[in-house]
C-alpha positions in Angstrom: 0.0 0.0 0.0 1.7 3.5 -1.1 1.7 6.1 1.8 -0.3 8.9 1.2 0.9 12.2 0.5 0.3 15.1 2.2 -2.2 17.3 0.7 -1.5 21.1 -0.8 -3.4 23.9 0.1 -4.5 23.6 -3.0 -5.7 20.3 -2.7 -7.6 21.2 0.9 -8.9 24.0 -0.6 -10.7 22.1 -3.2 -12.0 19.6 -1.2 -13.7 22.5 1.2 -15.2 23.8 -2.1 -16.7 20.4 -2.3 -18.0 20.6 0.9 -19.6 24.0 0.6 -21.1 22.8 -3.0 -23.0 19.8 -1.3 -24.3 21.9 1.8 -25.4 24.4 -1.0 -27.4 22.1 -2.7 -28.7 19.9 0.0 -29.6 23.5 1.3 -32.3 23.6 -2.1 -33.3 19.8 -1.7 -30.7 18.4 -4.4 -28.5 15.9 -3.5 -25.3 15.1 -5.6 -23.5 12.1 -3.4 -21.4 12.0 -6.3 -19.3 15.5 -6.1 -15.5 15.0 -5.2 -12.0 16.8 -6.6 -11.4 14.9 -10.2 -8.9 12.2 -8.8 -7.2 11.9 -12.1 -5.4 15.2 -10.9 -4.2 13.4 -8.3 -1.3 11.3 -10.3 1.1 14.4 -10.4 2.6 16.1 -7.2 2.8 19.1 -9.4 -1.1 19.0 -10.3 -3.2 21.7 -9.0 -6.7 20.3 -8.6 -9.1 22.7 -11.3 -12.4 20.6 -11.5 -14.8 19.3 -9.4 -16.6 16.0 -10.3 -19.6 16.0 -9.8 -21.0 13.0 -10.8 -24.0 11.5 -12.2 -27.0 11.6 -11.2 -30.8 9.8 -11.3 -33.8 11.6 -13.2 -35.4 12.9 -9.7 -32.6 14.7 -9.4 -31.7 16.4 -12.5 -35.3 17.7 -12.3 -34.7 19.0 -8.9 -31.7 20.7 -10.0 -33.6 22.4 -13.4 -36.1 23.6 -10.8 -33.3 25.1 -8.6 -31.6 26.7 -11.7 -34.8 27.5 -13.0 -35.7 29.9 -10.5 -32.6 31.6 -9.8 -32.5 32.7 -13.3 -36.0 34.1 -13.0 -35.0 36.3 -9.6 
């Protein structure tokens, strides 16, 4: 087993931003279990971590989040 690294700033940061985007949308009744940091980044020391995963998702969901969207726009 390979002994984990420890993480940038960069790296922390992005996983807070994870956090903050789930309590964000559990906040408006969607729920993405899927959202993490992309792990592919994760292969290179020198790798900032730039996108957030976030997953898929079933058609209750997706609806949810179009109704979310949906009404921001219109505020």
């Amino acid at each position: 087993m390979a002994a984990q690294r420890p993480k940038t700033q960069a790296a922390r940061e992005a996983e807070e931003l994870c956090d903050e985007l789930r309590t964000a949308l559990r906040a408006v009744g969607v729920t993405l279990p899927s959202v993490r940091v992309d792990p592919v980044l994760w292969g290179d020391e020198q790798s900032v971590p730039s996108l957030i995963d976030l997953g898929r998702c079933n058609f209750g969901t997706a609806r949810r989040l179009v109704e979310v969207v949906s009404k921001e726009r219109e505020l």
